[in-house]
N, C-alpha and C positions, 0 to 999 in steps of 0.2 A: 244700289247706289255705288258707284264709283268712286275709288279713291284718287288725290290728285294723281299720285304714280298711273295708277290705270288711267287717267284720261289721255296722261300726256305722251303714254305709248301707242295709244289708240290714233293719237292725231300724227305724231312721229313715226313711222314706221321702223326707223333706224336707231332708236333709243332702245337701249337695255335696263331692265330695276334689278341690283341686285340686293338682297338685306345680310343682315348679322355679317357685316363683311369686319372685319380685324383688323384692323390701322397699329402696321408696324412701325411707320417713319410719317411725321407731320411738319412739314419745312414751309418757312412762311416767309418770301423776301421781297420790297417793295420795288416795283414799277411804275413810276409814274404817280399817277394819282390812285393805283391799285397796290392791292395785298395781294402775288399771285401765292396761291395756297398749292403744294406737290401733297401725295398719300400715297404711298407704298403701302399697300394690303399684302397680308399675308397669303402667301399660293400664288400671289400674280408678279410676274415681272416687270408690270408695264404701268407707267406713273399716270395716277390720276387728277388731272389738275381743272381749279376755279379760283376763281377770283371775287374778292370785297372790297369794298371801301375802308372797311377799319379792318385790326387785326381781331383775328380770333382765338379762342382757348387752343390748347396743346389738343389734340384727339389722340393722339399717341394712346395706343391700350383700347381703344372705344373698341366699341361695333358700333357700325354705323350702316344706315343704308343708302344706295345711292342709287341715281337715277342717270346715264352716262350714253354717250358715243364714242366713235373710236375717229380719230383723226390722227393726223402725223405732222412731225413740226420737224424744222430743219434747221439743227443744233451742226455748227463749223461744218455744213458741206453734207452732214449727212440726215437721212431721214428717218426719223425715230418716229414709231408709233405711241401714241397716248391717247388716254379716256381722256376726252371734257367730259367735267359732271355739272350737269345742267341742273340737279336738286340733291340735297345732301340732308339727314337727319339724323343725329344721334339716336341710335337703337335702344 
């Protein structure tokens, strides 16, 4: 049997699982009618960002695992690369 993780790489081809991943920075700031959520992981450069409805706990210190792609977003001009994490779970 399949975990959600494995299904949803099976049908994505472009989706990455990573687990026991280390949340060094957890920044939470409202948009709209969202809570976009940033996660700085330890070893990686590159920000991992989702969004809620409401706000959530600090993860700061967790391990966490996550389920992500790589897109880029264009902050004053220029093109930064970032994970969307399309599923997220405390480790």
């Amino acid at each position: 049997m399949k975990s959600a993780s494995e299904a949803l790489i099976a049908k994505h081809q472009s989706l990455t699982h990573s687990e026991m991943m280390k949340v060094s920075s957890h920044v939470q700031r409202n948009k709209g009618e969202w809570i976009i959520n940033t996660l700085m992981l330890e070893g990686y450069d590159i920000a991992f960002k989702y969004k809620r409805k409401k706000r959530y706990k600090s993860l700061q210190g967790q391990r966490v695992n996550l389920t992500y792609y790589p897109a880029t977003e264009n902050v004053a001009g220029l093109l930064i690369e970032v994970m969307n994490v399309v599923r997220i779970k405390v480790s």
